[in-house]
C-alpha positions as CSV (number, residue, x, y, z in Angstrom):
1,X,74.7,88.8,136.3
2,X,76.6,89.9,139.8
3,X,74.1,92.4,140.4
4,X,71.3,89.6,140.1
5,X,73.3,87.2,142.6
6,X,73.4,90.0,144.6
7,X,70.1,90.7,145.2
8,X,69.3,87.1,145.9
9,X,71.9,87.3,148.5
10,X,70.5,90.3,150.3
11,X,67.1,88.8,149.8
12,X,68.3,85.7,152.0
13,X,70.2,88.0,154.5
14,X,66.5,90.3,155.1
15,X,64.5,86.7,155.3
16,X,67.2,85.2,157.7
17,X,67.4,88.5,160.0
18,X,63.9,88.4,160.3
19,X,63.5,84.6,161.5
20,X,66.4,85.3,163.7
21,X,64.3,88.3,165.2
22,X,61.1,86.4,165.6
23,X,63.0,83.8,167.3
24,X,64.1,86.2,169.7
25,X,61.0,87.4,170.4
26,X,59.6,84.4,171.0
27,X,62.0,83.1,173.6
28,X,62.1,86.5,175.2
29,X,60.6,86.4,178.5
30,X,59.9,90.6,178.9
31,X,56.7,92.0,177.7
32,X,54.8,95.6,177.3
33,X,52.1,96.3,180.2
34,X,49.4,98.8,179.1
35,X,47.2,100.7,181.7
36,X,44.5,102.9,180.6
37,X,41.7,104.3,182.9
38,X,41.3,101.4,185.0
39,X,42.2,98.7,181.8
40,X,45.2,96.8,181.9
41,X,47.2,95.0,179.3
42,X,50.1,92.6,179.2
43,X,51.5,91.7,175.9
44,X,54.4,89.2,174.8
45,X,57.2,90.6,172.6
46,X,55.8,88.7,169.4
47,X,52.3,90.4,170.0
48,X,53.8,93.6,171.2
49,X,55.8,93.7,167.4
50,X,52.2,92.7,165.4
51,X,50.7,95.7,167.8
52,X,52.7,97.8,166.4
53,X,52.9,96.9,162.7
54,X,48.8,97.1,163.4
55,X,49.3,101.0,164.8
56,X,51.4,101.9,161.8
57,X,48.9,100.4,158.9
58,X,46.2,102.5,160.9
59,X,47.7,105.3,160.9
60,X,48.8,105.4,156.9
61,X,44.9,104.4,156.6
62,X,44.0,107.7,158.6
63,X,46.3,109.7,156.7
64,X,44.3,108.7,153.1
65,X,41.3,108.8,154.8
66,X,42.0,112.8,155.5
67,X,43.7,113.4,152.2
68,X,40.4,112.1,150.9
69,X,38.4,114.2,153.3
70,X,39.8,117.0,151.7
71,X,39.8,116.3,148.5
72,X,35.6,115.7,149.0
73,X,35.4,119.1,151.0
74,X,37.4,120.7,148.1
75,X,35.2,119.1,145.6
76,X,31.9,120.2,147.4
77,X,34.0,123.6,147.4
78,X,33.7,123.9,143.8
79,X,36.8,122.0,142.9
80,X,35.3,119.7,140.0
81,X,38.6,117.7,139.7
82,X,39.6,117.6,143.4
83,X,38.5,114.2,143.8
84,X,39.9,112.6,140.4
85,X,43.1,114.4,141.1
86,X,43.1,112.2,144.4
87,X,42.9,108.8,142.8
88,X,45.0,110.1,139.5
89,X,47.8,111.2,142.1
90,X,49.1,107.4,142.6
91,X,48.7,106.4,139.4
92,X,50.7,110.1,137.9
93,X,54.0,109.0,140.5
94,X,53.9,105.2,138.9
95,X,53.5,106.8,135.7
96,X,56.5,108.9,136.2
97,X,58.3,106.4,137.7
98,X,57.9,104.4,134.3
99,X,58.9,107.2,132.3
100,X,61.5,107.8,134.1
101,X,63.1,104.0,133.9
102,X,62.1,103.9,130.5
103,X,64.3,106.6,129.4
104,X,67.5,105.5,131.6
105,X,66.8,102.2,129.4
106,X,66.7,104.5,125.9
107,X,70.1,105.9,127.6
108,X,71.7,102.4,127.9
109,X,70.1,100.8,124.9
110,X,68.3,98.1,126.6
111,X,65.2,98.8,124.1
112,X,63.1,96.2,124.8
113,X,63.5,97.1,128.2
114,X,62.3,100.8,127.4
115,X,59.7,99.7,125.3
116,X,57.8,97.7,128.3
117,X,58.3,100.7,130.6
118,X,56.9,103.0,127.7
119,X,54.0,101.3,127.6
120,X,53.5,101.3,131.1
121,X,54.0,104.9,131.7
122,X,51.4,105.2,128.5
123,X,49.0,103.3,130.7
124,X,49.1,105.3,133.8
125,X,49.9,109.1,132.6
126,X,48.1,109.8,129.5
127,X,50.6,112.2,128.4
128,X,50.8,111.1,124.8
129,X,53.0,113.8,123.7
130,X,55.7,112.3,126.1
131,X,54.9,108.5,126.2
132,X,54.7,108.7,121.9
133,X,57.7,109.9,122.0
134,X,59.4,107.2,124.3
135,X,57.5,104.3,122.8
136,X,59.5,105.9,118.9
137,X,63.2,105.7,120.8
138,X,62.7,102.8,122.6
139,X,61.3,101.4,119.2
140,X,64.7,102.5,117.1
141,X,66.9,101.4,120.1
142,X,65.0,97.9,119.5
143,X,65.5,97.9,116.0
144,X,61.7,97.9,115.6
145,X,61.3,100.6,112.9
146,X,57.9,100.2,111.6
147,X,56.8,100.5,115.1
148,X,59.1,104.0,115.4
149,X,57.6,105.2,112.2
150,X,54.2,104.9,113.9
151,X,55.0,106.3,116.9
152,X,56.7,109.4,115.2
153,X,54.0,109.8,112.7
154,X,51.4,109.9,115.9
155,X,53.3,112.9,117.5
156,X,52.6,115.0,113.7
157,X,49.0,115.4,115.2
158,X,50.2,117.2,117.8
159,X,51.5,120.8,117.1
160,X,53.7,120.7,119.9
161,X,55.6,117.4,119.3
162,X,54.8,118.1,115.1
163,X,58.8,119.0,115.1
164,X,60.0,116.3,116.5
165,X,57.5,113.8,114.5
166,X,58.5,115.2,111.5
167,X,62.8,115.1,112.4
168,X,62.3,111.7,113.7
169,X,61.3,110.7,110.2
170,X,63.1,112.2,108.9
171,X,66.4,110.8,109.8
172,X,64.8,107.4,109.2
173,X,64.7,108.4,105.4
174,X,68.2,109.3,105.7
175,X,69.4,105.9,107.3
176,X,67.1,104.5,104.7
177,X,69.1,106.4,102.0
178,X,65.6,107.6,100.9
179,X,67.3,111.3,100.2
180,X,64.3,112.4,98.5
181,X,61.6,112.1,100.8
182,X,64.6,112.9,103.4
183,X,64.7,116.3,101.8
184,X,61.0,116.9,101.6
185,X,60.7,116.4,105.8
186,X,63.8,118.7,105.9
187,X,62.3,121.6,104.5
188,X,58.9,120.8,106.6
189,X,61.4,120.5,109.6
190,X,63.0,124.3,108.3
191,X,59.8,125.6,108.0
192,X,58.8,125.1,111.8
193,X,62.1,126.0,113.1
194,X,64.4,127.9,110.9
195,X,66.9,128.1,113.5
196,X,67.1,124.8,114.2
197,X,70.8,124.5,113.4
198,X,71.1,120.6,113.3
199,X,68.0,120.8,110.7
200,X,69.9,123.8,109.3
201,X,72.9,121.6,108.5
202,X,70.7,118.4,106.9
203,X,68.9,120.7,104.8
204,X,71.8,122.6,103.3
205,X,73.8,119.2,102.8
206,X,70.4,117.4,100.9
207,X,69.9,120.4,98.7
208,X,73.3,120.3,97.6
209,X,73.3,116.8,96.9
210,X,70.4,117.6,94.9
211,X,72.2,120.7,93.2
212,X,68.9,122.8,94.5
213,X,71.6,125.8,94.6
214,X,69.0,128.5,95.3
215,X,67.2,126.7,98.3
216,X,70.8,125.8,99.9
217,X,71.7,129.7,99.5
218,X,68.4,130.5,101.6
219,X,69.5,128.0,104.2
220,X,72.8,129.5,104.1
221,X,71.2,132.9,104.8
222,X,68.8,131.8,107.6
223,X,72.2,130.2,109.3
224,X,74.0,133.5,109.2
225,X,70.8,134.9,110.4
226,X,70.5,132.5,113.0
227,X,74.2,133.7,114.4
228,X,75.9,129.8,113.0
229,X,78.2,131.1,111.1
230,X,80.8,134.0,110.8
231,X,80.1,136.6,108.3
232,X,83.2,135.5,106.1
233,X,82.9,132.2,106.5
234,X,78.8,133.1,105.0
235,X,80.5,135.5,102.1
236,X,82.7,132.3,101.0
237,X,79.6,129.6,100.9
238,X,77.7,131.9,99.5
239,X,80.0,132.5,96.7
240,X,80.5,128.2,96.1
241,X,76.4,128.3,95.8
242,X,76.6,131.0,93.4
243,X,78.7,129.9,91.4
244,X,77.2,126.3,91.3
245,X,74.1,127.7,90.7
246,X,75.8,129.6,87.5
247,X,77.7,126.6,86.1
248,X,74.9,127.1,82.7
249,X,77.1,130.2,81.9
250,X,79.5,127.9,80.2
251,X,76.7,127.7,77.7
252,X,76.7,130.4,75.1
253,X,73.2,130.4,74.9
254,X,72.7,130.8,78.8
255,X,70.1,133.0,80.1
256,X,71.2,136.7,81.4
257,X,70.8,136.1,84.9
258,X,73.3,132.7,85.2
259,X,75.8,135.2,83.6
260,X,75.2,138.0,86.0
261,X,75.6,135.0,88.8
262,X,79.0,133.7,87.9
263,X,80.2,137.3,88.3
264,X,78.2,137.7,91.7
265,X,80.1,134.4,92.8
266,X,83.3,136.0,92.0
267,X,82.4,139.5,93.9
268,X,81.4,137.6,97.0
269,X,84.9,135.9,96.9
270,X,87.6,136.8,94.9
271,X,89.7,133.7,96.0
272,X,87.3,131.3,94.4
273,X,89.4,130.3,91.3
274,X,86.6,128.9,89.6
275,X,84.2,131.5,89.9
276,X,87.2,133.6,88.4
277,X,87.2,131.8,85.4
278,X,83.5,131.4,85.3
279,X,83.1,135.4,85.7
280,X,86.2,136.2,83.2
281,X,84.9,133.5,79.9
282,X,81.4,135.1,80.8
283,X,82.8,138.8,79.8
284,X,84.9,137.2,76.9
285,X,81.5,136.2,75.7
286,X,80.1,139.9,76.1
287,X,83.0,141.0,74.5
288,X,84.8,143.1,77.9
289,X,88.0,141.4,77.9
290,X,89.5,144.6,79.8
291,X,87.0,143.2,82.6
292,X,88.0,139.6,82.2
293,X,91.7,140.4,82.2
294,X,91.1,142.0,85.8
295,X,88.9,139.4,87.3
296,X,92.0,137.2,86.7
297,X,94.6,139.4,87.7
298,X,93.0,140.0,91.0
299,X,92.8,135.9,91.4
300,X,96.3,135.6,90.4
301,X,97.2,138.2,92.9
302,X,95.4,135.9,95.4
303,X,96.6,132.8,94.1
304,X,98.2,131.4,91.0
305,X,96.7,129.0,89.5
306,X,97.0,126.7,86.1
307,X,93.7,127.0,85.5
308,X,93.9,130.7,85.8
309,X,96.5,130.7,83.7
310,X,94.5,129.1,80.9
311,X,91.5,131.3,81.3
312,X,94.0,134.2,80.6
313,X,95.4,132.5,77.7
314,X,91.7,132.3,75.9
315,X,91.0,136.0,75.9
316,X,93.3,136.2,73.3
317,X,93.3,132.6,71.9
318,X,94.7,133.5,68.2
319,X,98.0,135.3,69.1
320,X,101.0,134.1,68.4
321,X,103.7,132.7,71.1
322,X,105.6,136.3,71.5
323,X,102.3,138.4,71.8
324,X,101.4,135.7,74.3
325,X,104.3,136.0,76.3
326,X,104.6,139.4,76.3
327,X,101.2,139.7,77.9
328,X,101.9,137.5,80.2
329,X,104.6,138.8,81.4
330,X,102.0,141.7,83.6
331,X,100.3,138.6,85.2
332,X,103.6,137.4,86.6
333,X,105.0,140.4,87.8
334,X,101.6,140.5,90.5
335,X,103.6,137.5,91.8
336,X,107.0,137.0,90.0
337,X,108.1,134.0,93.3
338,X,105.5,131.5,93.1
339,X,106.3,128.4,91.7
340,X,103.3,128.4,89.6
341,X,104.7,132.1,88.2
342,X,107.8,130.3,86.9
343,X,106.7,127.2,85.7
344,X,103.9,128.9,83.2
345,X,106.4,131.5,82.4
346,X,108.5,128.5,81.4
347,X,106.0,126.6,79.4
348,X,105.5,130.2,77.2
349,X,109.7,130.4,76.7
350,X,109.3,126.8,75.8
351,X,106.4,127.7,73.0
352,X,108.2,130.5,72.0
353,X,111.6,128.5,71.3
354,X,113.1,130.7,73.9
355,X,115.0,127.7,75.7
356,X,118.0,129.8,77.9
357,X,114.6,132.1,79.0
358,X,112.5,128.8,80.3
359,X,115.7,127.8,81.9
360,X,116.1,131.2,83.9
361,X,112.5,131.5,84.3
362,X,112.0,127.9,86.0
363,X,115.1,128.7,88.0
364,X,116.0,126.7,91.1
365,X,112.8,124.9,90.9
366,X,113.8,121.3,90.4
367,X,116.1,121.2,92.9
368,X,114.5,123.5,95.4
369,X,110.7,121.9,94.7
370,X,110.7,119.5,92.2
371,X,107.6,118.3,91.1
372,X,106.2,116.0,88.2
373,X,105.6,118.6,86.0
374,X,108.4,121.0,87.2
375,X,110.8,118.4,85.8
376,X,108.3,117.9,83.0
377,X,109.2,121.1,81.8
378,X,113.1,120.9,82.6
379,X,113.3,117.7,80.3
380,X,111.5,120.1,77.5
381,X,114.4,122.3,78.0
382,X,117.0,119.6,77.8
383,X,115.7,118.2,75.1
384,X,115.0,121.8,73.0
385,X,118.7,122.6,73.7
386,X,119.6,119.3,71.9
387,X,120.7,117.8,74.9
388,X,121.3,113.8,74.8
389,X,118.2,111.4,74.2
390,X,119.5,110.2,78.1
391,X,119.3,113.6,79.7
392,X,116.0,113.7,78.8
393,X,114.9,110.5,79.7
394,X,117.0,110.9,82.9
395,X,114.5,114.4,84.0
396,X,111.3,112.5,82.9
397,X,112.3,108.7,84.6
398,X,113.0,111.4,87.8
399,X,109.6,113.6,87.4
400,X,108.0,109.5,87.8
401,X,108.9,109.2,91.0
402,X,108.6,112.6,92.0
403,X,105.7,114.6,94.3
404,X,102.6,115.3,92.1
405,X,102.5,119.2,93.4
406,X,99.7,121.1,94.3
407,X,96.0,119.3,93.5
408,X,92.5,120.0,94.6
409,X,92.4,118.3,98.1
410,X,89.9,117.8,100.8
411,X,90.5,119.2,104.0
412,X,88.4,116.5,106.0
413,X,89.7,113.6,104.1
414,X,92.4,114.0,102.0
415,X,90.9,112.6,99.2
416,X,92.7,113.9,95.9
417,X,89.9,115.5,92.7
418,X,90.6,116.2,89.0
419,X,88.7,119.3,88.8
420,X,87.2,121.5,91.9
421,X,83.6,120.5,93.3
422,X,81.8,122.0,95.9
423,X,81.1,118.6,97.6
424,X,84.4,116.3,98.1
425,X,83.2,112.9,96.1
426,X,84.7,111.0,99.1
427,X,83.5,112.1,102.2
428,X,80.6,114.3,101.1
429,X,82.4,117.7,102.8
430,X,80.9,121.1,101.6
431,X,83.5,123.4,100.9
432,X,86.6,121.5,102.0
433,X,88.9,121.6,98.9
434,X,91.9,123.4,98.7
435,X,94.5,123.9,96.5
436,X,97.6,122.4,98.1
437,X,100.1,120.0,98.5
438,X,98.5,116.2,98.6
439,X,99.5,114.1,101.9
440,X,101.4,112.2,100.3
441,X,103.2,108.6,102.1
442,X,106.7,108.4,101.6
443,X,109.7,105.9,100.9
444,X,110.5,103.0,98.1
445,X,108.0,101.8,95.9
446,X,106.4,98.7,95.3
447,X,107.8,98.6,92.2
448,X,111.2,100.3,92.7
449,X,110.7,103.2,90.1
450,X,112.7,105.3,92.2
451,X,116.6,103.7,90.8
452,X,114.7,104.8,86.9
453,X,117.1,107.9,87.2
454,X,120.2,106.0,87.8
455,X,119.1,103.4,85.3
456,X,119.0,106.2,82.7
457,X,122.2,107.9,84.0
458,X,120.1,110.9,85.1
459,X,122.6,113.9,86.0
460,X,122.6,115.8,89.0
461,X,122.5,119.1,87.1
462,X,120.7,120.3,84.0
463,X,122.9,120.4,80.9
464,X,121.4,121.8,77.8
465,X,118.4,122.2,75.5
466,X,114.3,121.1,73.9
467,X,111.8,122.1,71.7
468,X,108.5,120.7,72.6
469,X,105.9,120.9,70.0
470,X,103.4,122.5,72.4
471,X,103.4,123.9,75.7
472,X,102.4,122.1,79.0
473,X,99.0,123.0,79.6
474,X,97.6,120.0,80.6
475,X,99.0,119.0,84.0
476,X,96.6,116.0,84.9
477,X,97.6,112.4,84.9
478,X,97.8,112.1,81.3
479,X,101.3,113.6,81.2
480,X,102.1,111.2,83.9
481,X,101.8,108.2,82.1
482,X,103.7,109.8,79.6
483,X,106.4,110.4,81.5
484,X,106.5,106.8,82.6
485,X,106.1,105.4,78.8
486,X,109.2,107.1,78.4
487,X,110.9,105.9,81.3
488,X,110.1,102.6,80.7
489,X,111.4,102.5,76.8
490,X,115.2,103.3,78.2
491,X,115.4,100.5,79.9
């Protein structure tokens, strides 16, 4: 809008300087005298000013008039396109010009704008490899897409612009949420650039989505090849793949070579706790438990882990509570101070009726990190020692209101899973949860479950002891509304 007034105002200036001039001219009383060989000429100021616009056209007329001298001599030369490049050479700059326009319009999202400058720079050039591709942006910038679908499937007859034909529909399908045909034009797209890393990245993400494990391990390859990504960071995707691609091995009846992956996901990293227990229930089946017991071991080492914890539990699933503990007892000396090692430690004292053990073995943990099931277990205790029916109720009305303690969470988003997945359910992240400590908001409740202990005459230290008729295996939100059943009876 200002710059529009503006122009109108420097239009008037120009048209009002100029009047002002030829008024001058006119009521100037000087003029030019011209003598030639004899000839003389007197001219006014006004005549002297259209002499000279005369002499200027003249001389831009000579000048084309010699560039097209030349161009004829070249062409008589042997230059067959002398003469056409002549004429083509104005319309080539106006062209240009066009195409140039037209993509600072792409740049600021004026699309109609773009699309009339395409068009025009289609006219002039001839260049469909670049005007195809202006006329497809301008197009999606307009919100015109079955005029970008056009354009984009024009520049797949080209094997120069084939690429970008085939990307530009590509993310179409993906906007569309068309992930099937999306995928299709990703691996066209792959197969004409393999290091294409943005291609690289669309690829492996639709092939997960589509659990094609085995084509998103050869993208994964062709990235490492392709110097994207460090050789660890490789070794760990690598191993999620694997793994996902072994998942039949829970099967009995699986095939030879999903067994023989689930332990190749575990070789290429250690750390990944389900590939642990994928590898170790694979050699329970074979019948090398000596194998499976140090497939876990080396993941506890790493990291302790419930789950691990219950893998270990089913290579011997028929023993009795003491043979269990006892052979339990080797895992948790690998890593005798994690909080994990004391509360499963617990939970077996707890199966075995060995209360004053649990209590020594869960240690300073529910007042130095209490957790839900930390003071899960402590209320077990209480209430195997034969503590009063308050106590109890006291630890489990305090585990309500308590942190929930290490889950499966997404790095990217936060978002909180049941069960480990290679692909956050949330935000769509490949390979983004961890097992850790949930962000979790603090301060009073909606519903003001944090006074349940005081309610319950919940004491500040433990007092005596339970016998649960099971251990605590299950640490999912089941127990939780357990817990707050409980709560809510001793009110």
């Amino acid at each position: 809008m200002i710059w529009s007034l503006l122009k109108v105002l420097l239009f008037i200036a120009a048209i009002a300087a100029m009047t002002f001039g030829a008024d001058m001219l006119l009521h100037s009383q000087d003029g030019v005298r011209i003598a030639v060989a004899g000839w003389e000429l007197t001219l006014g100021p006004l005549q002297s000013a259209v002499l000279l616009l005369l002499l200027v056209l003249v001389l831009w007329l000579v000048m084309k008039l010699v560039g097209l001298l030349v161009a004829t001599l070249r062409f008589l030369n042997g230059d067959e396109t002398a003469i056409s490049r002549y004429f083509d050479r104005n319309r080539e700059r106006k062209g240009y010009q066009a195409l140039t326009e037209g993509l600072m319009a792409v740049a600021s999202g004026e699309g109609r704008l773009a699309l009339i400058k395409a068009q025009r720079a289609e006219k002039y050039l001839g260049r469909p490899e670049l005007t195809t591709l202006l006329v497809a942006q301008a197009a999606e910038v307009a919100g015109d897409t079955k005029r970008a679908t056009a354009a984009y499937k024009a520049l797949l007859g080209d094997e120069s612009t084939r690429f970008v034909g085939i990307r530009g529909l590509m993310k179409q399908k993906l906007t569309e949420g068309d992930t099937s045909t999306a995928l299709a034009l990703a691996e066209k797209a792959f197969a004409l650039r393999p290091r294409h890393a943005e291609t690289q990245d669309i690829l492996l993400k639709l092939q997960s989505e589509q659990a094609d494990w085995k084509g998103a391990r050869t993208t994964l390859a062709a990235k490492l090849k392709a110097g994207a990504l460090p050789k660890d960071v490789y070794r760990r995707r690598d191993a999620v793949l694997a793994l996902q691609e072994a998942r039949g091995v829970m099967d009995e009846s699986a095939s030879t070579e999903a067994r023989e992956a689930a332990i190749e996901a575990n070789k290429l990293s250690p750390d990944l706790i389900p590939a642990a227990i994928m590898a170790a229930h694979n050699l329970v089946i074979k019948g090398d438990k000596k194998a499976a017991t140090r497939v876990l071991k080396k993941a506890w080492e790493m990291r302790p882990h419930p789950e691990l914890a219950a893998a270990f539990a089913e290579i011997e699933p028929d023993e009795i509570p003491q043979e269990r503990l006892k052979r339990f007892r080797a895992l948790a000396a690998l890593r005798p101070d994690d909080d994990e090692t004391r509360m499963v430690m617990a939970e077996l004292h707890i199966t075995a009726e060995e209360y004053p053990d649990a209590r020594r073995a869960l240690g300073d943990l529910v007042t130095r990190h209490p957790t839900q099931r930390a003071l899960a277990i402590m209320a077990a205790i209480e209430r195997g020692e034969g503590s009063e029916e308050s106590v109890v109720r006291g630890w489990l009305s305090k585990a309500l209101t308590a942190p929930r303690g290490p889950q499966w969470c997404c790095d990217k988003c936060q978002a909180i899973h049941a069960t480990w997945q290679p692909i956050c359910e949330n935000c769509g992240g490949f390979d983004t949860l961890s097992w850790r400590e949930p962000v979790e908001p603090s301060g009073a409740s909606a519903t003001g479950a944090e006074l349940l202990p005081l309610m319950v005459n919940q004491p500040l230290a433990p007092s005596s002891r339970a016998k649960p008729e099971a251990p605590v295996e299950d640490h999912g939100d089941a127990e939780i509304i357990d817990l707050a059943a409980v709560a809510r009876s001793a009110n």
